[in-house]
C-alpha positions as a printed Julia matrix, in Angstrom:
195×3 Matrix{Float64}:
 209.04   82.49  61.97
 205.79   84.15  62.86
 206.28   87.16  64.51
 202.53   88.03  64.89
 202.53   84.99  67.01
 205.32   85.96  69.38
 203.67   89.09  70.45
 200.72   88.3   72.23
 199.43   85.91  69.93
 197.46   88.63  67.52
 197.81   88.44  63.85
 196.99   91.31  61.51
 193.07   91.66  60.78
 192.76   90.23  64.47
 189.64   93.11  66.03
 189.99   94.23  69.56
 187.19   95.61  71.16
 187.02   97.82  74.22
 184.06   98.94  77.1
 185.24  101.26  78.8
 184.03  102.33  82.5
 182.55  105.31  82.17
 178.81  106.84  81.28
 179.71  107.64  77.64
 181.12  103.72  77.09
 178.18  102.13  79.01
 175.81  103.93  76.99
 176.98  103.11  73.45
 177.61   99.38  74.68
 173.83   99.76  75.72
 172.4   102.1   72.94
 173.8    99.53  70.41
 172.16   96.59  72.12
 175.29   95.27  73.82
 175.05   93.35  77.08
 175.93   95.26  79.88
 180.07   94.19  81.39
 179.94   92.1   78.05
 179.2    94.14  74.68
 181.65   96.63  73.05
 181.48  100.49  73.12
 184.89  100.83  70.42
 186.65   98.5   68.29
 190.18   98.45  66.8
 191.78   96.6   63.85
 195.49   94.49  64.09
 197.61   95.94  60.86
 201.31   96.24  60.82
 204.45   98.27  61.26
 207.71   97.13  60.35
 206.31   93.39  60.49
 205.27   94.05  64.04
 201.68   93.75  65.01
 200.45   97.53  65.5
 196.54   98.63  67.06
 194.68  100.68  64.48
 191.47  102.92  65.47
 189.76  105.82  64.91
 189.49  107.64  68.25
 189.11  111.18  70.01
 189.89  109.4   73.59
 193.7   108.9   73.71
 196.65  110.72  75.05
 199.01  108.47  73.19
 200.61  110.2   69.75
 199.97  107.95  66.65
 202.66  105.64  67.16
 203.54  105.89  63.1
 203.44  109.29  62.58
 204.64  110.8   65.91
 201.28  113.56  65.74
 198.1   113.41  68.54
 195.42  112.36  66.13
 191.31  112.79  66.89
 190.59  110.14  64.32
 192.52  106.89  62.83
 195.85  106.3   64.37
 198.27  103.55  65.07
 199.48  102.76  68.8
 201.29   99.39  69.87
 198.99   96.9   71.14
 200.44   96.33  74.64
 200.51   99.93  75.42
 197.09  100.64  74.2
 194.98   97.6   76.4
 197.67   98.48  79.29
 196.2   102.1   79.76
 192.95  101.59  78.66
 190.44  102.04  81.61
 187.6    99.26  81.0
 186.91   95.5   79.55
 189.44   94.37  76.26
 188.53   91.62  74.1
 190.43   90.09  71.64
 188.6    88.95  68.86
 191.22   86.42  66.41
 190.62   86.46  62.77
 189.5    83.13  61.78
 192.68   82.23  59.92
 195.94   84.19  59.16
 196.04   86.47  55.96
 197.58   85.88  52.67
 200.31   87.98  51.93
 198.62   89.9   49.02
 195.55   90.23  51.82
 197.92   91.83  54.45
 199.66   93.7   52.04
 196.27   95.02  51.02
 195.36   95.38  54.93
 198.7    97.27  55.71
 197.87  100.38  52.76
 194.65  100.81  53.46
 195.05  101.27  57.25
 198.12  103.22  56.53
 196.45  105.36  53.92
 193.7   105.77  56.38
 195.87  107.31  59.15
 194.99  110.92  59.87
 191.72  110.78  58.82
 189.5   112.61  61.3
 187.03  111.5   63.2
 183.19  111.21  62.29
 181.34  111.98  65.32
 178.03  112.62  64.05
 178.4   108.89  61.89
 178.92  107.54  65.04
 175.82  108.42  66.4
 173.85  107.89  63.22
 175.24  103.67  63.88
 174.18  103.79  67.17
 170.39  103.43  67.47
 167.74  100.53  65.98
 165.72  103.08  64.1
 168.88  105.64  62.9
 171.27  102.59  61.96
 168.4   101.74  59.58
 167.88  105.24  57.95
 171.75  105.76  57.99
 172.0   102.57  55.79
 169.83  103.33  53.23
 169.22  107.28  53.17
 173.01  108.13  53.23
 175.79  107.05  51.32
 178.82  105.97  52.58
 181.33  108.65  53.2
 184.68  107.71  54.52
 186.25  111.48  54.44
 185.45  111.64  58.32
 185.22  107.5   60.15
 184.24  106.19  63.65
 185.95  103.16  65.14
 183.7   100.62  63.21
 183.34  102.23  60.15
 187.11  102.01  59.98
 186.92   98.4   60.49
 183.95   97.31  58.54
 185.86   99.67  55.57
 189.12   97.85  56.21
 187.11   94.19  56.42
 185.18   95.43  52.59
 188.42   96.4   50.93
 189.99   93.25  52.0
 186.98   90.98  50.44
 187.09   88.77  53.87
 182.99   90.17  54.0
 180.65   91.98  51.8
 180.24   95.34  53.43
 177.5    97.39  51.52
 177.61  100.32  53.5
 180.65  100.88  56.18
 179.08  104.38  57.46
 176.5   102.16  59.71
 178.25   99.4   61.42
 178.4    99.82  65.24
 180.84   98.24  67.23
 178.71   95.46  68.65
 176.75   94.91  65.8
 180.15   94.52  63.08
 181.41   92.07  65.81
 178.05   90.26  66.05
 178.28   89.94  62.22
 181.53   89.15  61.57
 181.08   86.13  64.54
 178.2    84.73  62.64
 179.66   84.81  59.53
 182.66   82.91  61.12
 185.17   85.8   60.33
 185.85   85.88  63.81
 186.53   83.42  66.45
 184.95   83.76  69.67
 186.41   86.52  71.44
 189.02   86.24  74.75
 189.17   88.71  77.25
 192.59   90.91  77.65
 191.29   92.73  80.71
């Protein structure tokens, strides 16, 4: 039995991304060449808690405790999926992961997202992956640094570590261009809206 596939249909390395409804959202989705009602301002990754399905992302914008550890987080924490699109205010996609994981790939999936809870939030990365121009200095003037990550950084680290695609540098994915990649590459099926 496949219990990814009884709840909700999302597997683990499945992305979710989010636009929300306000200025902030609507800029990034714009800033990072997203089209407007369509493009992503924050991504999430699918990883696992006690076999169950479990939304991991690197935030400052939720009133939810981390789900695992119990603490409010500004950075990576866990929250279950449901809950997390239910009182999200904006557009959810559900991106599905071309095919489901080997065990030794979600085993490696589940420690590094696990090992990366807590982790604090990287504000100023975020902006550096934002814009044409400072996504390309960001890439090759700075080195990665995963002490501090944004919502894609997390998930273009988590996609590196688990060999599914050759991430060079994690600190300057955005969220609409790591999706854009990862659906060209065929890591990701076309995405399917939540909400």
């Amino acid at each position: 039995m496949n219990i990814a596939r009884e709840i909700g249909g999302y597997k683990i390395g499945d992305v979710i991304g989010f636009l929300g409804q306000g200025f902030v959202s609507r800029f990034i989705n714009l800033g990072t060449f997203g089209i407007p009602n369509w493009g992503v301002s924050h991504v999430a990754i699918v990883g696992e808690w006690e076999g169950i399905p479990i939304l991991f992302e690197s935030t400052t914008l939720n009133e939810l405790p981390c789900y695992i550890t119990g603490n409010f987080v500004k950075g990576v924490q866990a929250h279950p999926i449901a809950q997390r699109i239910g009182k999200y205010d904006g557009h959810v996609w559900h991106y599905p992961l071309y095919r489901e994981l080997y065990h030794h790939e979600s085993t490696r999936l589940r420690r590094f997202l696990h090992d990366a809870l807590g982790t604090p939030y990287d504000a100023l990365g975020a902006v550096r992956s934002g814009g044409l121009i400072t996504n390309f200095l960001e890439g090759r003037l700075r080195a990665e640094d995963l002490s501090s990550v944004f919502c894609s950084e997390l998930m273009a680290s988590a996609f590196g570590n688990l060999g599914l695609y050759s991430i060079a540098n994690a600190s300057r994915w955005n969220p609409n261009k790591i999706c854009r990649r990862l659906r060209r590459a065929g890591v990701l099926r076309k995405p399917v809206r939540k909400k």
